[in-house]
C-alpha positions as a printed NumPy array, in Angstrom:
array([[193.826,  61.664, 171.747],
       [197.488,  62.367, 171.752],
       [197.371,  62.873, 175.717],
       [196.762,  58.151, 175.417],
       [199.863,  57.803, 172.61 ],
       [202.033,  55.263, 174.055],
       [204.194,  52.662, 172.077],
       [202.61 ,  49.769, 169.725],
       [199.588,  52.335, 170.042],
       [197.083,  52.573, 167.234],
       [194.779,  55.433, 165.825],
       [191.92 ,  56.556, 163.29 ],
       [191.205,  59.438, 160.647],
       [187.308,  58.639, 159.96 ],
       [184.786,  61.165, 158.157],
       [182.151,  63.175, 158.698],
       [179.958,  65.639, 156.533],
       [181.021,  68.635, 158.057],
       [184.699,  67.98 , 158.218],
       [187.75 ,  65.058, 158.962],
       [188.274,  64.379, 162.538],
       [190.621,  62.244, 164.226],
       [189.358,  59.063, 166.5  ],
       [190.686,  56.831, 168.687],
       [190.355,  53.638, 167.372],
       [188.865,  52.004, 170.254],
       [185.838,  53.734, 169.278],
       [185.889,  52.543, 165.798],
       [183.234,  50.027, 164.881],
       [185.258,  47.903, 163.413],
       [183.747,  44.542, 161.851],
       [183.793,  41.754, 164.774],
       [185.124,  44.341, 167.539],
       [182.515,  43.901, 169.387],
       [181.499,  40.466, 168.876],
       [182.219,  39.389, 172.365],
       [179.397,  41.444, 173.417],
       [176.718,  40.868, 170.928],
       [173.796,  39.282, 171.992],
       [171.983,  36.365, 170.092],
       [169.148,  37.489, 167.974],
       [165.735,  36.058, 169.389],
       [162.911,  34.647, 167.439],
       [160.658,  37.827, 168.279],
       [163.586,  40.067, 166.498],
       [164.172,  38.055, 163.622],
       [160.311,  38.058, 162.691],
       [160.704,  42.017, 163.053],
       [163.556,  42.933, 161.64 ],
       [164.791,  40.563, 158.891],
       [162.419,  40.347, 156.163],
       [163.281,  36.662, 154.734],
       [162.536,  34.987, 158.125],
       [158.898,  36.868, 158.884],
       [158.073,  35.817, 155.069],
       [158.656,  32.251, 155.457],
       [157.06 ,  32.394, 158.467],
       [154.004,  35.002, 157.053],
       [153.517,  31.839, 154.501],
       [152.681,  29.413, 156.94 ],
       [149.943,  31.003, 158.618],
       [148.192,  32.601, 156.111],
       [148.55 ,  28.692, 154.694],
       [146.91 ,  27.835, 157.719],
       [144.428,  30.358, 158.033],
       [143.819,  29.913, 154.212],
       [142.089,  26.395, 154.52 ],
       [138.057,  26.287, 154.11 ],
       [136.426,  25.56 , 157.265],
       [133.334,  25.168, 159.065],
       [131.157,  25.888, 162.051],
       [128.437,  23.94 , 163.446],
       [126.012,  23.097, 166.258],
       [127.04 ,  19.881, 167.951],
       [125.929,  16.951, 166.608],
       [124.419,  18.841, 163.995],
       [126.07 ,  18.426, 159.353],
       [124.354,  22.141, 158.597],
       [127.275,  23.954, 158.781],
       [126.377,  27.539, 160.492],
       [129.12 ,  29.491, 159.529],
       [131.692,  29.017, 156.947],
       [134.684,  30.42 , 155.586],
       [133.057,  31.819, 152.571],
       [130.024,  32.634, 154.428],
       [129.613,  36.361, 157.187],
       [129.511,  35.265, 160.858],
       [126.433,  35.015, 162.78 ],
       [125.599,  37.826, 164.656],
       [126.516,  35.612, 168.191],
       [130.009,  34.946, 166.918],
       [130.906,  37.945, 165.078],
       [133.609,  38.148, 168.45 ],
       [135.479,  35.273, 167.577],
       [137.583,  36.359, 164.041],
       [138.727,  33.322, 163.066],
       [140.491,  33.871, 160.284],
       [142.619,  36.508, 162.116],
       [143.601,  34.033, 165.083],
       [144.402,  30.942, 162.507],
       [147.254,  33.2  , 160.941],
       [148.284,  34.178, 164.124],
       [148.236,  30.749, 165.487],
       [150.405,  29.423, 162.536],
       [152.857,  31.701, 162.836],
       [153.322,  31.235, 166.576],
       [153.467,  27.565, 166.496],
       [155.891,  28.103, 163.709],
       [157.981,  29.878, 165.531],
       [157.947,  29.445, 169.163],
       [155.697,  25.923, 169.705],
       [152.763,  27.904, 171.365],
       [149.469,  29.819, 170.832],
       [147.694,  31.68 , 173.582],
       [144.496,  33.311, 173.648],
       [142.435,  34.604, 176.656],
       [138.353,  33.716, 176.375],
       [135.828,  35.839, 176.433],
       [133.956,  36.002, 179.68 ],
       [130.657,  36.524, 178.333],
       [131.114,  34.796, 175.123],
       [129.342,  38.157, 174.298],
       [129.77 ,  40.251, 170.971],
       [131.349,  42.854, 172.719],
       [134.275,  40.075, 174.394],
       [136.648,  38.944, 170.969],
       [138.963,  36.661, 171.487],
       [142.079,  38.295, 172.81 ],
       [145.255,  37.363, 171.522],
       [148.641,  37.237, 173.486],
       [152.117,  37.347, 172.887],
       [153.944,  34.113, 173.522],
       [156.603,  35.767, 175.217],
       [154.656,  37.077, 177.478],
       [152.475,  33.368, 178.648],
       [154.478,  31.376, 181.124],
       [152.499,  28.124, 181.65 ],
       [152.035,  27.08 , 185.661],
       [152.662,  23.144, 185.542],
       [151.209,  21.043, 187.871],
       [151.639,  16.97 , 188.178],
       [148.23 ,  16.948, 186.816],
       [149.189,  19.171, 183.966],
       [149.138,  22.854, 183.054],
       [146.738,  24.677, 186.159],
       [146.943,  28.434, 185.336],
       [149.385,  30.674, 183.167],
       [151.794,  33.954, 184.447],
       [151.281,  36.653, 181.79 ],
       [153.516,  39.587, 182.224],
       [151.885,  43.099, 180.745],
       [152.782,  46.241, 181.413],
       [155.448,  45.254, 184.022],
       [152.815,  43.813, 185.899],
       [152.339,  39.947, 186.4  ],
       [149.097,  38.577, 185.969],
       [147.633,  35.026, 187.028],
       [145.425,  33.522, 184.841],
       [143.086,  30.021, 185.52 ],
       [143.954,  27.28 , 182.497],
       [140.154,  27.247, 182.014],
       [140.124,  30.732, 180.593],
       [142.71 ,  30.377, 178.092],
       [142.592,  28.704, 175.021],
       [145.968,  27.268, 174.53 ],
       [147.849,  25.116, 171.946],
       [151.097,  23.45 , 171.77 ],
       [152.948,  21.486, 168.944],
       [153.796,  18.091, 170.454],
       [157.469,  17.979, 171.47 ],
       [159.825,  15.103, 172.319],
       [162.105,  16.885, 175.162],
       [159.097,  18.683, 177.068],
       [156.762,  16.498, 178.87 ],
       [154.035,  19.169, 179.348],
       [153.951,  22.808, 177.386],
       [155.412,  24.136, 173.99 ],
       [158.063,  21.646, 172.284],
       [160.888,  22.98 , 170.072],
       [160.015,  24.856, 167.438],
       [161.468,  25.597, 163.692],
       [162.015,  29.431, 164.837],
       [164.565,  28.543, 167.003],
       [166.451,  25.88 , 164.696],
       [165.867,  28.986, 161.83 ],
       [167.093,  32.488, 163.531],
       [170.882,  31.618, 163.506],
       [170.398,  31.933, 160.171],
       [168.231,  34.903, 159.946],
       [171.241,  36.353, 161.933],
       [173.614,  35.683, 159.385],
       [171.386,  37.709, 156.478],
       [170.926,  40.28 , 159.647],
       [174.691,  40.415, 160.419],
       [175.169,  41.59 , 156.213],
       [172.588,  43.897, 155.931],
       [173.455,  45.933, 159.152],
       [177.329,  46.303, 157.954],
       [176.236,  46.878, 154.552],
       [173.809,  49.609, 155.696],
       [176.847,  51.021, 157.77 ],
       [179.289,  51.088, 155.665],
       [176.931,  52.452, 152.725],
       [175.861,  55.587, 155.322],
       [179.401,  56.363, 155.785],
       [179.63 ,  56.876, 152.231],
       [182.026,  53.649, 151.659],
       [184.959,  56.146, 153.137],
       [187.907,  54.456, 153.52 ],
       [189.675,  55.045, 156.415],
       [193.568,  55.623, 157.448],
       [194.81 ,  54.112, 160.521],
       [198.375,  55.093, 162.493],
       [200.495,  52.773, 163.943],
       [203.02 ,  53.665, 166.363],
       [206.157,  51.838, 166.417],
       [207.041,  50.097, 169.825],
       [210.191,  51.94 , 170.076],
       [208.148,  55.29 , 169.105],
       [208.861,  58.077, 171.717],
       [205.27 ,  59.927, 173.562],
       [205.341,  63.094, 171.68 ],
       [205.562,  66.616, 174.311],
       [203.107,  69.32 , 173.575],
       [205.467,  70.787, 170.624],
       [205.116,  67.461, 168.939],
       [201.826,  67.143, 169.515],
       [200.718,  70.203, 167.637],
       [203.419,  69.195, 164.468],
       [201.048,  66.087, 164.141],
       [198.114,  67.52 , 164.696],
       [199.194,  69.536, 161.523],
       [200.849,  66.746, 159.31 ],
       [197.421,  64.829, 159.67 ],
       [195.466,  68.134, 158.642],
       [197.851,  68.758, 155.635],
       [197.641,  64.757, 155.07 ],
       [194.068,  64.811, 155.286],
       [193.512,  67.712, 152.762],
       [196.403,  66.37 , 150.623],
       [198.411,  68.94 , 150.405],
       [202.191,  68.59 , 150.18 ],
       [204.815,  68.09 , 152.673],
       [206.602,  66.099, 154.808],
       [205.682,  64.71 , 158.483],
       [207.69 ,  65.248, 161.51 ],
       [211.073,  63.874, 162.072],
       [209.713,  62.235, 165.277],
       [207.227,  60.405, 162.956],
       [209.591,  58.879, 160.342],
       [210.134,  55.975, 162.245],
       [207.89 ,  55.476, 164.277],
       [204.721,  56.338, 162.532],
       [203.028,  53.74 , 159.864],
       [200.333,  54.397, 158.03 ],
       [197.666,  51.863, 156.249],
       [194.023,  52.131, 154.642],
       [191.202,  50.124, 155.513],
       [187.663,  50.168, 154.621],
       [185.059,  48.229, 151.567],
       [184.424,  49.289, 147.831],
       [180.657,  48.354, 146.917],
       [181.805,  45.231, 145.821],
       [182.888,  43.56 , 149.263],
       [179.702,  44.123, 150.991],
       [177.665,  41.44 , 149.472],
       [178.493,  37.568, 149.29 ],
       [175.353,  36.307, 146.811],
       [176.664,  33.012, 147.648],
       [176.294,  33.503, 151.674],
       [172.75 ,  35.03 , 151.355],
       [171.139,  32.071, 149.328],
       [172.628,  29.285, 151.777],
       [171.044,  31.452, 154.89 ],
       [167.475,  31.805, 152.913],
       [167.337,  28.267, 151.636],
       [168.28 ,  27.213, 155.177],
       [165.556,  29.236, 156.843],
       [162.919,  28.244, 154.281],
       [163.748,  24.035, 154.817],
       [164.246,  24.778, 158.53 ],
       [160.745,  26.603, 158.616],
       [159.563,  23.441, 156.229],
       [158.671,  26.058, 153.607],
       [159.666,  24.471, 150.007],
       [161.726,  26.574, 148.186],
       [159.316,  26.835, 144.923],
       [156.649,  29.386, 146.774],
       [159.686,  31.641, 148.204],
       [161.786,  31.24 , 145.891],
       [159.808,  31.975, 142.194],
       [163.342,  30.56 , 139.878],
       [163.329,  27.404, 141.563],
       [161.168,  25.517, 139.665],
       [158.873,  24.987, 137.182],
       [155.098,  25.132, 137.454],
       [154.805,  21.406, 137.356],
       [157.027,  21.076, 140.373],
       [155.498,  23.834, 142.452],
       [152.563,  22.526, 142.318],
       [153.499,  19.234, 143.774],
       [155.808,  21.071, 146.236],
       [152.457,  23.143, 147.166],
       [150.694,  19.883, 147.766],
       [153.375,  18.129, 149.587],
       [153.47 ,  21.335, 151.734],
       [149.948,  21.071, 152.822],
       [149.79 ,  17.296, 153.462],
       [153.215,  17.385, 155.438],
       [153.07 ,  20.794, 157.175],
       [149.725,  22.397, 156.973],
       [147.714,  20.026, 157.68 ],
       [149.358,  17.92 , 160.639],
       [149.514,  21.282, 162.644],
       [145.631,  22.233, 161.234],
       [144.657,  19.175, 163.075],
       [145.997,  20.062, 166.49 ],
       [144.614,  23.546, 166.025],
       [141.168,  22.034, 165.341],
       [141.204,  19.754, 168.405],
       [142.416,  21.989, 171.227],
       [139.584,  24.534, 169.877],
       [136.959,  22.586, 169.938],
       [138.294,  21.291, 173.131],
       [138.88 ,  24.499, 175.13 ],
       [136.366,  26.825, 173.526],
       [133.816,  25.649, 170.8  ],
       [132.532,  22.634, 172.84 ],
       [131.78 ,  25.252, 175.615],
       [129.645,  26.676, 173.364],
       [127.689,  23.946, 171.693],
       [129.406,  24.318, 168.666],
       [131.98 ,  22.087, 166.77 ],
       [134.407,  23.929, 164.609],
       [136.794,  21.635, 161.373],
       [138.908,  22.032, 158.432],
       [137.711,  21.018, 155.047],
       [140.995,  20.618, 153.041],
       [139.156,  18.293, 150.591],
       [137.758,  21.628, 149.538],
       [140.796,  23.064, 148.539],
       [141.617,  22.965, 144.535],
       [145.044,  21.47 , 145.118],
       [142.934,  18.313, 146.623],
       [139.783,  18.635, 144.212],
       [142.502,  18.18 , 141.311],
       [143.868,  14.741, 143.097],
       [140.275,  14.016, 143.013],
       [139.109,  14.51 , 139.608],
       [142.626,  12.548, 138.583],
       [141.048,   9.347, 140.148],
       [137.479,  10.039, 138.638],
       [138.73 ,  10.274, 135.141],
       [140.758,   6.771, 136.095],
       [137.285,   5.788, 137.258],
       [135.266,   6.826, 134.171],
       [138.212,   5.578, 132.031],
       [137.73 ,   1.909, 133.335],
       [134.027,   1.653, 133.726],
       [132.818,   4.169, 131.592],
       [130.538,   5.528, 134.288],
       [130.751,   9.001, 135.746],
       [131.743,   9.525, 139.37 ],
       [129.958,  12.442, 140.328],
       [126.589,  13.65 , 138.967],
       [126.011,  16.685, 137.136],
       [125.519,  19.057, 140.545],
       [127.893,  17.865, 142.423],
       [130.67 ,  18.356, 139.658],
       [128.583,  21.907, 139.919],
       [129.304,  22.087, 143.2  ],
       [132.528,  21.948, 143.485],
       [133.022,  24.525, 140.58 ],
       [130.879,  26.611, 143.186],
       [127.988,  26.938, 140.239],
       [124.498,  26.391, 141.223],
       [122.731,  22.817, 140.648],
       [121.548,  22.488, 137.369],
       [117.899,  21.616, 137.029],
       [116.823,  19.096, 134.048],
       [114.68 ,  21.07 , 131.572],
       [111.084,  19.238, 132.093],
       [111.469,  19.63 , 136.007],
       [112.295,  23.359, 135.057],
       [109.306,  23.967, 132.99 ],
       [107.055,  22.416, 135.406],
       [108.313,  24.997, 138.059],
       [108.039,  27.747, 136.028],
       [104.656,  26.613, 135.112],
       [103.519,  26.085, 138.728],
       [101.882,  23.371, 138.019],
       [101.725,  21.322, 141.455],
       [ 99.615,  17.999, 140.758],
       [ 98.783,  16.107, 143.605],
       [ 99.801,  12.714, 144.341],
       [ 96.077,  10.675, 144.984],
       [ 96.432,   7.488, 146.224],
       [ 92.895,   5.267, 145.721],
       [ 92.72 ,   3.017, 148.976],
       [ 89.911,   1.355, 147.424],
       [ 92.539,  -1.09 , 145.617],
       [ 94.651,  -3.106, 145.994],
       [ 97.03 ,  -1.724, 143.651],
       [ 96.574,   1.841, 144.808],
       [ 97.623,   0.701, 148.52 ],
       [100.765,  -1.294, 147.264],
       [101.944,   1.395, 145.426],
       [101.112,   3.685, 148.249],
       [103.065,   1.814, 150.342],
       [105.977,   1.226, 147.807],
       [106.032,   4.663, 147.715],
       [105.94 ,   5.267, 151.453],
       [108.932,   2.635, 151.687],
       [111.073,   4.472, 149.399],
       [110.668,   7.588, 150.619],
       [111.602,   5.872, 154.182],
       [114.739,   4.755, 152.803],
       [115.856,   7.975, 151.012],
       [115.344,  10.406, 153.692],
       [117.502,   7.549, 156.181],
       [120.12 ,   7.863, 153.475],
       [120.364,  11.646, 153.205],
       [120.087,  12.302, 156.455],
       [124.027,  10.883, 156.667],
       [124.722,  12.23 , 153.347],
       [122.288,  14.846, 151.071],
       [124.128,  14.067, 148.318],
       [124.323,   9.863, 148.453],
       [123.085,   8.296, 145.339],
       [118.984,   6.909, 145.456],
       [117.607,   4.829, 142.933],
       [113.758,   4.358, 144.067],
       [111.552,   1.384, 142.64 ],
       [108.299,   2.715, 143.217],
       [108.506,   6.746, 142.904],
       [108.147,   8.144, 139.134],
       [111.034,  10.047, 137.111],
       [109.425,  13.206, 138.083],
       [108.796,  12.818, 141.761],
       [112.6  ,  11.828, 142.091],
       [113.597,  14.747, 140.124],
       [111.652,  16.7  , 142.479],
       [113.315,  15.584, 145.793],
       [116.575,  15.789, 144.516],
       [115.881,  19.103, 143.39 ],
       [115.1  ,  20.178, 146.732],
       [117.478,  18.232, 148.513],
       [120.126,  20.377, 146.025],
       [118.347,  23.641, 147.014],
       [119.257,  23.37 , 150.844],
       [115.759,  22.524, 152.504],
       [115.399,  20.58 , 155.305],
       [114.436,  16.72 , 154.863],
       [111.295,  16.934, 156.72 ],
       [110.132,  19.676, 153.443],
       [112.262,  17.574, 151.538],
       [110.228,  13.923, 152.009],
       [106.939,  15.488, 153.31 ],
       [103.888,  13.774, 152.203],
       [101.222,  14.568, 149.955],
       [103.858,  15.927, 147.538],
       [101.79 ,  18.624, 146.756],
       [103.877,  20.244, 144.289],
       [104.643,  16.85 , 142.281]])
């Protein structure tokens, strides 16, 4: 050290466990020394390293992946798979639930979602996932033709038709992923970064202040006698024991602390303007983030206004570019049923008791207020008896007269018109003219239990 002392020169006494050294302070970390160099922190870091960002981001796709949905043959309303329901044993590849959060959070915070198909469409092919920063989209005039994907320090080229790929609309990019909330966010996700790493620093040091030197400008370059004087003034400094420093140090020499107590570390202030900013920027409201913000009244609203003005815009372009690049492919059609939800169901049963309130007459029936309380449909007590009974009269029609053929044919008219209507909706009100209490009991007893309308409006209604 003392071979570099010049004039207007500056040095270091830092600590260590085992003893006190003496540094030069060019190789002092000082706060903002080496700002110059620092590089930007990217999306990918912030999610990994500082927790507040990959929470707010962690919200929206398990929001995302959190909303009921539904599989389905084409063309077909009996659902084949749901979210509450296990996976067929063709599609037990494709783990939805895993890719949705994944999906969310990469739209979220880079604009794009990328997954490679499986060949076979096999059980033994999932649904592979990639890393956004590793997809480079190949654009064409005619749009996106094949994708670079970089693994392993090898670059791969992949056909567009075996990727499934998704993109939140942007207004700068004419083709590919738009800007994204991650980017707007991680400035601020460096800022809560920046604190913890020189908190963490200066709390492993042991919060050690630390005495710097400064030489004079008309200080003289100390010879080797000098050298070894200072070396012991700063050990007798250092230990604190008595004396006085070298004549050649009086004036020239000036010493100053630096360093933190506990108490400068922190700002409070600083950290809540960096998470509230990352939270609006990532459109998360503060009430599910933040549990003193509000009351329960005004989470809940906040929760629904999240859904209708986040969630669900992006849920829709998920749900078209997979049916689009892999569930149409397949003969299947895949949706989100946010009506399902209890935040919407609540909205819902606000405008029925409006309903009931001005007309007196219920809404919903008895089983489908069941329903959505996921409770089984209630069967009325005479239908009940008769089925525990077994008793399965059969319907006789005499031909022989004329009234026995027009109520045949009333019957067979009704029965027309009922299946037509539940075959666009199983649970659209019927109120037939011709069919007794009892047989309409019966058919909406088994339209309630699932079967198929052909069982469901199959004549001679043996078990009437």
């Amino acid at each position: 050290m003392f071979n570099k002392m010049k004039a207007g020169g500056s040095y270091i006494i830092g600590g260590s466990e085992k003893g006190l050294t003496i540094h030069d302070i060019i190789n002092y970390n000082l706060p903002g020394a080496d700002y110059a160099e620092a590089q930007p922190v990217s999306v990918e870091a912030a999610y990994a390293q500082e927790g507040w960002f990959k929470r707010c981001a962690d919200v929206f796709g398990w929001s995302l992946s959190g909303l009921p949905w539904s599989v389905s043959k084409t063309g077909s309303d009996e659902p084949l798979w749901t979210y509450d329901s296990t996976a067929p044993e063709e599609l037990e590849w494709l783990h939805i639930e895993d890719f949705l959060f994944r999906c969310g959070v990469s739209l979220k915070l880079t604009g794009a979602a990328y997954a490679l198909k499986p060949q076979t469409m096999g059980q033994n092919d999932p649904l592979q996932w990639f890393s956004p920063s590793t997809v480079t989209p190949i654009q064409t005039a005619g749009g996106i033709s094949a994708f670079k994907r970089l693994a392993n320090g090898k670059e791969f080229t992949i056909p567009a038709e075996h990727m499934v790929y998704i993109y939140k609309p942007g207004v700068f990019a004419e083709q590919g992923p738009g800007s994204s909330e991650g980017v707007a966010a991680k400035v601020y996700a460096q800022v809560l970064l920046d604190q913890a790493t020189y908190t963490s620093d200066q709390l492993r040091s042991g919060l050690i202040k630390k005495t710097i030197f400064t030489a004079d400008k008309d200080a003289r370059p100390p010879d080797e006698l000098q050298k070894k004087s200072i070396k012991e003034f700063l050990r007798r400094f250092i230990l604190g024991a008595k004396g006085t420093p070298p004549e050649v140090l009086t004036g020239g020499i000036n010493a100053q602390m630096i360093g933190s107590d506990l108490s400068d570390l922190a700002s409070e202030e600083l950290s809540n303007l960096a998470r509230e900013a990352i939270a609006t920027s990532l459109g998360i409201p503060h009430s599910i983030v933040m549990s003193n913000s509000a009351n329960f009244a005004t989470a809940e609203q906040d929760n629904l206004n999240f859904l209708t003005t986040s969630v669900l815009p992006v849920s829709n372009v998920v749900s078209r570019s997979l049916n689009a690049q892999l569930f149409k492919g397949l003969g299947l059609e895949f949706k989100f049923e946010p009506a399902k939800l209890e935040a919407f169901q609540n909205i819902e049963d606000q405008k029925a008791e409006k309903i009931f309130t001005l007309t007196g007459i219920p809404p919903l029936t008895i089983n489908e207020g069941r329903e959505r309380m996921g409770l089984n449909p209630f069967t009325p007590p005479e239908l009940q008896a008769h089925i525990d009974l077994h008793k399965a009269p059969t319907l006789a029609f005499d031909s022989s007269t004329s009234t026995g053929n027009e109520e045949a044919g009333g019957k067979a008219l009704d029965i027309k018109r009922w299946k037509k209507k539940a075959s666009r909706n199983r649970k659209a009100s019927f109120n037939p003219d011709a069919l007794t209490r009892h047989e309409e009991l019966t058919i909406k007893q088994r339209l309630a239990e699932g079967q198929a309308l052909d069982e469901v409006f199959s004549p001679p209604y043996e078990d009437f």
